[in-house]
FIVODO-127018 format. One record per residue (C-alpha): x, y, z. Coordinates in steps of 0.1 Angstrom, whole numbers, plus 5000, padded with zeros to 4 digits. Each point is the difference from the previous one (the first is absolute). Layout:
<atoms>
((X,Y,Z))
...
</atoms>
This chain:
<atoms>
((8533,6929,6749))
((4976,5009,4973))
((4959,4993,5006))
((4987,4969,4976))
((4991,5016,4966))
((4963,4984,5012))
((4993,5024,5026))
((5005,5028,4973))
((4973,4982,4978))
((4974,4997,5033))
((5008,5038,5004))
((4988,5003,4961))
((5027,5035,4995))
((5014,4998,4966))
((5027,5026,5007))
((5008,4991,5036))
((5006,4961,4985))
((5023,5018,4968))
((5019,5019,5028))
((5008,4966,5012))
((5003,4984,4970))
((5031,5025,4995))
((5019,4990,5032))
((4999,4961,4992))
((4993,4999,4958))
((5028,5020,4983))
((4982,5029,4975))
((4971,4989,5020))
((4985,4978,4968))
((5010,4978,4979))
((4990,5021,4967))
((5019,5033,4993))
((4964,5011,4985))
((4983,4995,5029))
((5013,5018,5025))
((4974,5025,5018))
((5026,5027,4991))
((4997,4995,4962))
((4962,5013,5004))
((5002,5019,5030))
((5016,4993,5032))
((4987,4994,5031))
((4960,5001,4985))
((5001,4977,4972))
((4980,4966,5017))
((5028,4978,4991))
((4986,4967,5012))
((4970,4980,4986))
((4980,4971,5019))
((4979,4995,4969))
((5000,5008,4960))
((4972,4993,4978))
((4989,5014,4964))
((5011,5037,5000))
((4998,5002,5039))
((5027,5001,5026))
((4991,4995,5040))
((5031,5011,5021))
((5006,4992,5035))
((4979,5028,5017))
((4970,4984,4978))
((4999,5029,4975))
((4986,4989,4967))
((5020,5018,4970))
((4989,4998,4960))
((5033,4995,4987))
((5013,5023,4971))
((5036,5002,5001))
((5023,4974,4986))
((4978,4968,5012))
((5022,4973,5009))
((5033,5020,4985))
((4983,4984,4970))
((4999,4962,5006))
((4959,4998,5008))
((4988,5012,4967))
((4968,4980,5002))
((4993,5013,5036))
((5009,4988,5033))
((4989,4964,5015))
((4987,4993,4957))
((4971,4974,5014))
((5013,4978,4968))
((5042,4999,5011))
((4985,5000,5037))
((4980,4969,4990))
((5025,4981,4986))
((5027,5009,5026))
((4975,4990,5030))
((4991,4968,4982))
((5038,4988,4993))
((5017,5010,5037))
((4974,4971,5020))
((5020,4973,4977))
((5033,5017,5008))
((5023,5022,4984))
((5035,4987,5007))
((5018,4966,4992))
((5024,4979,4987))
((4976,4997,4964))
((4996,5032,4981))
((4966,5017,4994))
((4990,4992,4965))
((4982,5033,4996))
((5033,5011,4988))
((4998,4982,4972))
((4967,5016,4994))
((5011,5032,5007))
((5026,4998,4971))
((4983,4989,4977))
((4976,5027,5002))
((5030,5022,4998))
((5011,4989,4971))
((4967,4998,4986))
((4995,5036,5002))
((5034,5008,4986))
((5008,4982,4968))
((5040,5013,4997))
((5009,4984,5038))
((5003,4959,5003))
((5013,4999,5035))
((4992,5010,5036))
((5017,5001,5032))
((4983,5008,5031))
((5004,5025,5030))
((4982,5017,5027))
((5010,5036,5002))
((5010,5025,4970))
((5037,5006,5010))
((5007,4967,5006))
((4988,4992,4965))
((5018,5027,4979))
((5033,4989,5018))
((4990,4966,4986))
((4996,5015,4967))
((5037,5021,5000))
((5010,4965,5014))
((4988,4978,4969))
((5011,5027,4977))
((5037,5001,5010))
((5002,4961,5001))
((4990,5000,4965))
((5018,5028,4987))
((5032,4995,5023))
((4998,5033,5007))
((5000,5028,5029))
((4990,5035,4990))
((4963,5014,5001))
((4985,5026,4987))
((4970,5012,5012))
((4968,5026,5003))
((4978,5004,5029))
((4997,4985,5036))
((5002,4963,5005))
((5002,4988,5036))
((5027,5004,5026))
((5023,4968,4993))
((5040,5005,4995))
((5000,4998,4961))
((4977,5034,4998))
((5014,5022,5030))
((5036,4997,4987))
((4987,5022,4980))
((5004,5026,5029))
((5039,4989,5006))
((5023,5026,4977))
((5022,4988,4973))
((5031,5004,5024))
((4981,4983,5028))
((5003,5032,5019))
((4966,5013,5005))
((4964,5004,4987))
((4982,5009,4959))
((4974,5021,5006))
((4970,4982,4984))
((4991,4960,4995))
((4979,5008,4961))
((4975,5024,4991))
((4970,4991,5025))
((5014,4998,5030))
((5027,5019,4999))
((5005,5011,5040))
((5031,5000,5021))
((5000,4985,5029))
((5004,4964,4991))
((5029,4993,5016))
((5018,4970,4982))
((5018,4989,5035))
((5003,4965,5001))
((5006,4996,4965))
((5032,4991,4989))
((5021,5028,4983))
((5013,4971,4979))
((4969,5003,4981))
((5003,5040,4993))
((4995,5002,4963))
((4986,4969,4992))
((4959,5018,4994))
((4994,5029,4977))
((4972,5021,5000))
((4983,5021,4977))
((4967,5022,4994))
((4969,4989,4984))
((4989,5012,4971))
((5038,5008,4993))
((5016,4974,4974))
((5030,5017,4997))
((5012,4994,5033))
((4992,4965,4992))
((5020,4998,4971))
((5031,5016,5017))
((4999,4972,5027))
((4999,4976,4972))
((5026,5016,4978))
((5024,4997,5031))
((4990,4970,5020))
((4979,4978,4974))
((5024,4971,5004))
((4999,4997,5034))
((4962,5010,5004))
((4979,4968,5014))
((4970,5020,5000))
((4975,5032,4995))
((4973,5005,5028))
((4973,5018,4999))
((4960,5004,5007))
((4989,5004,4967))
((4981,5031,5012))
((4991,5013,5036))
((4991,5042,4999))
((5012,5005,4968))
((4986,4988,4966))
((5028,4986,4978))
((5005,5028,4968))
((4995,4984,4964))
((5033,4975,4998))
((5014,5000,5033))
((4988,4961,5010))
((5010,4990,4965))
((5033,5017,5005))
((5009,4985,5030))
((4987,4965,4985))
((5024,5004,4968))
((5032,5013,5023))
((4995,4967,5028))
((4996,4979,4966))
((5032,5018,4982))
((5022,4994,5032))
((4986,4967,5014))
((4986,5012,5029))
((4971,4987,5018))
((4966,5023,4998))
((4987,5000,5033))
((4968,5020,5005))
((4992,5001,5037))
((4958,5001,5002))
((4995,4997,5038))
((4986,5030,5006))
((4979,5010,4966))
((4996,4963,4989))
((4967,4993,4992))
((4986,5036,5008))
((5001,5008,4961))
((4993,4969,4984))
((4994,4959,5004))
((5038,4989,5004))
((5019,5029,5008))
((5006,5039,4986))
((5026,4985,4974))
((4967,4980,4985))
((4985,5036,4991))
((5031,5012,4981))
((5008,4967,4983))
((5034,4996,5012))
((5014,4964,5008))
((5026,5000,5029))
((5022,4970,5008))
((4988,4998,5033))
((4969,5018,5019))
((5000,5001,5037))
((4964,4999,5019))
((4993,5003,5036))
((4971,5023,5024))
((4971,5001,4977))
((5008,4961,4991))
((4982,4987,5031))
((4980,5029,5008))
((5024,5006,5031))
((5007,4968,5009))
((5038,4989,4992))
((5007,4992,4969))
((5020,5012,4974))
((5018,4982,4962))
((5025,5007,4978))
((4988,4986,4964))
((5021,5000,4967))
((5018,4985,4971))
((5010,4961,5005))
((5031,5014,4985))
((5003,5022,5032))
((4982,4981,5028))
((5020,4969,4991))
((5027,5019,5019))
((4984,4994,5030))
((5016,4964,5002))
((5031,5015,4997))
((5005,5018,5030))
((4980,4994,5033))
((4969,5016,5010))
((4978,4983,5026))
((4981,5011,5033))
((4977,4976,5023))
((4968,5025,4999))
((5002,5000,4961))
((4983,4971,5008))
((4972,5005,5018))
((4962,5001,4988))
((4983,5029,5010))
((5021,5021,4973))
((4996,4978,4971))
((4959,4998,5011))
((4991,5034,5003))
((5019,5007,4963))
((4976,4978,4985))
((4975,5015,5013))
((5012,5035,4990))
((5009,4994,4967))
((4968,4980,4995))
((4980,5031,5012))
((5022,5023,4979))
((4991,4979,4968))
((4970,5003,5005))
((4986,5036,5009))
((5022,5026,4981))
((5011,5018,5029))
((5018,5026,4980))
((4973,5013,4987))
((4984,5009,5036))
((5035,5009,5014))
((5001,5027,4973))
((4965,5011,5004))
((5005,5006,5038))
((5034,5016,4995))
((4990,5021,4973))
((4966,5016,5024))
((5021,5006,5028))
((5030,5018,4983))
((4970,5020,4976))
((4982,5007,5035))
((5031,5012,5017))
((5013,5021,4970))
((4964,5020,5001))
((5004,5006,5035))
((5037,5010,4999))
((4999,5029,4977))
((4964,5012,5018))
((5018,5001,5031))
((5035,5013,4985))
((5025,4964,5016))
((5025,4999,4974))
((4994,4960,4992))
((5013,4983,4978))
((5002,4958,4988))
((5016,4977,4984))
((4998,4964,4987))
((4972,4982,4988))
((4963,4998,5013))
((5007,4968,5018))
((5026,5009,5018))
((5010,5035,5006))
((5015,5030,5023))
((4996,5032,5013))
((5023,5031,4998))
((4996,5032,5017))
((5017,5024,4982))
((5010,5024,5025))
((5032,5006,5026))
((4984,4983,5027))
((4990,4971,4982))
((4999,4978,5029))
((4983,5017,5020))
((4971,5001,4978))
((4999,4966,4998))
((4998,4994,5038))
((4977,5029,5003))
((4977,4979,4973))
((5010,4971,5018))
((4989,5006,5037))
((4966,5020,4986))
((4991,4968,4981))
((5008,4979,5032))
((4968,5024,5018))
((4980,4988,4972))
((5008,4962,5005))
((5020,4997,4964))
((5032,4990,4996))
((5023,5021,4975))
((5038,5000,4991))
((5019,5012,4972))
((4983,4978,4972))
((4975,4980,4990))
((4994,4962,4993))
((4968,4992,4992))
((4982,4966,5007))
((4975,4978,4982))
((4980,5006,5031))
((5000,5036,5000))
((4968,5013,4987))
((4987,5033,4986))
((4981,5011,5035))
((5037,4992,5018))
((5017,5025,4980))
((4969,5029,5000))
((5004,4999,5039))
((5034,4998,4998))
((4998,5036,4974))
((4972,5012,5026))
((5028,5002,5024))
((5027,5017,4981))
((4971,5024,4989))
((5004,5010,5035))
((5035,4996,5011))
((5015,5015,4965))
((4977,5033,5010))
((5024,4997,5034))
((5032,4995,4978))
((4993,5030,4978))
((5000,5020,5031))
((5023,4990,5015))
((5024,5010,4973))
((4988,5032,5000))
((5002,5004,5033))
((5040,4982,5001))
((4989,4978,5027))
((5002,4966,4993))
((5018,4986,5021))
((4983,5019,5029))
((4969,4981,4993))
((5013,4966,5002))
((5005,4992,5037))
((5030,4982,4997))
((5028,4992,4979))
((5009,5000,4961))
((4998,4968,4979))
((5038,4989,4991))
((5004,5002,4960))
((5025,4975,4999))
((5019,4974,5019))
((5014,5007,5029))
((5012,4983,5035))
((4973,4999,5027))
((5016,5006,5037))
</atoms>
């Protein structure tokens, strides 16, 4: 009989409590992204016991500055925000569960809509892919329709891995859009019934748009997308895709979990000036805490009512709470602004040292929220060389960057002050053809795959 998980904790061993996480948790966690093996396995700290600001404690007591992808995105004001942690303290004492429903909800929403002029209706969740099957759910009730086509990654529910079941039910596609785009999500459990039903196609390419529409425009419910992630939309391409969803009478659904409210107050689509039928918002919403929205077009939302969508802890407080709060902050400091400040030093910083130290490294996305790229064969084992060095220096780094509005100048100079050092090892050690030699113990996986 397994030992209680609590003895692991009193023994304060990160990787002896993931080994055990593995026997009992299947994949060990209940993130894909945050697996140890993502960022280098069996060394990566895994656990936390406390995260405040920019810093990370893990269960050995280690303190880490934390420079890699922050909260896969959702604390972009930092973590434990003293304002959202303020508010969520004062609200759980009354209670947060009950037959009534939490008016902040109501306040929520209208903030929403206050900050986006086009949308006149919300609907509430608490975790991204939950929400954007809400949204694929309102838009086929209102356009009696099945077919999708899409761009990008969007959560792990049935109506977006179908995309993985072939046409003749028979097997796998090779690629879920143009971001992701990695084998290895297996699309068991699905049911081959649905094979066919979600297209995808490339960002930036309109043309493969436009063929999905010429050929399945009647039957298309919906087009969803993140209006941009690592790539910046080329002159016409939003306004293309607004025009052919308009021209078929499909639903324009831009997905804004992830970059939301990194490049501007209400979402990326704000910056470009495109108006969606629906937006989906979750992670940065509540600063971490669970919340997440789906706002659009009374038109659209009124759809809703006509099919059923309902779930007990879309009803509790804390959520609702700790989005005012957010949103509240986020209107009020133009968080932006830093995010692209910070993003913009580090990725300046690293580029310097880079080309001194010959790493082929290269980026993309936007200041606020971008990623790393070793060009070279043995591009992963760069990464968990970088990795496990940065680790000795008490600084947590990954394959991107997300910046937070509690990052400061002095965290990202100690964070370069690092890779001044480790880059100088990484230079060498491509000279030398020893890479993985130097990491003392295994490769990072670079894509999904099946732990044991």
């Amino acid at each position: 009989m397994n030992k209680p998980v609590t003895s692991e904790l009193a023994q304060g061993s990160g990787q002896q409590l993931y080994r055990k996480a593995k026997t009992i948790i299947p994949g060990g966690t209940q993130l894909y992204g945050k697996r140890q093996e993502m960022f280098a396995p069996e060394q990566w700290p895994t656990y936390f016991t406390k995260a405040q600001g920019v810093e990370v404690e893990d269960l050995d007591g280690r303190r880490y500055l934390d420079m890699c992808t922050c909260g896969i995105g959702a604390t972009v004001l930092g973590y434990a925000d003293p304002d959202v942690t303020q508010a969520v303290l004062e609200r759980i004492p009354q209670g947060v569960m009950c037959m009534l429903n939490p008016p902040e909800e109501v306040e929520l929403a209208e903030l929403l809509l206050e900050i986006h002029p086009w949308a006149e209706k919300v609907r509430f969740g608490r975790l991204g892919g939950e929400t954007m099957s809400i949204a694929v759910r309102i838009a086929r009730a209102r356009t009696r329709r099945d077919k999708i086509a899409f761009c990008g990654y969007h959560g792990w529910h049935d109506w977006y891995l179908s995309a993985n079941l072939a046409a003749d039910g028979g097997g796998m596609v090779d690629r879920l859009g143009n971001w992701h785009n990695q084998v290895g999500l297996e699309p068991n459990g699905v049911p081959r019934s649905m094979a066919g039903l979600v297209m995808p196609f490339t960002y930036n390419k309109i043309d493969e748009l436009k063929a999905i529409v010429d050929e399945h425009g009647s039957d298309l419910a919906a087009i969803v997308m993140e209006p941009t992630r690592n790539l910046m939309p080329e002159p016409g391409f939003l306004e293309g895709v607004r025009e052919l969803a308009q021209r078929c009478g499909a639903r324009l659904i831009f997905d804004e979990i992830t970059i939301s409210w990194k490049l501007c107050l209400g979402g990326a689509h704000m910056k470009y000036g495109i108006e969606p039928d629906l937006a989906v918002f979750a992670k940065t919403l509540g600063n971490g805490h669970p919340i997440s929205a789906v706002i659009g077009t009374a038109d659209t939302m009124d759809a809703a009512q006509d099919t059923f969508i309902s779930s007990a802890l879309c009803t509790e407080a804390v959520g609702p709470v700790a989005g005012v709060a957010t949103v509240k902050k986020l209107m009020r400091i133009d968080v932006p602004a830093h995010l692209e400040k910070i993003g913009t030093r580090l990725r300046d910083g690293l580029t310097e040292i880079a080309e001194r130290h010959q790493v082929p490294l290269d980026f993309t996305g936007h200041p606020a929220m971008f990623y790393f790229h070793f060009k070279h064969p043995q591009a992963a084992a760069l990464q968990t060389l970088w990795t496990v060095r940065m680790l000795s220096h008490d600084i947590l780094v990954s394959g991107g960057f997300y910046p937070m509005l509690a990052h400061e100048a002095s965290h990202v100079d100690r964070c370069l002050a690092a890779c001044e050092e480790v880059f100088e090892e990484l230079g060498l050690a491509i000279q030398q053809e020893d890479i993985e030699q130097r990491i003392g113990g295994p490769v990072k996986h670079t894509g999904f795959a099946r732990l044991a």
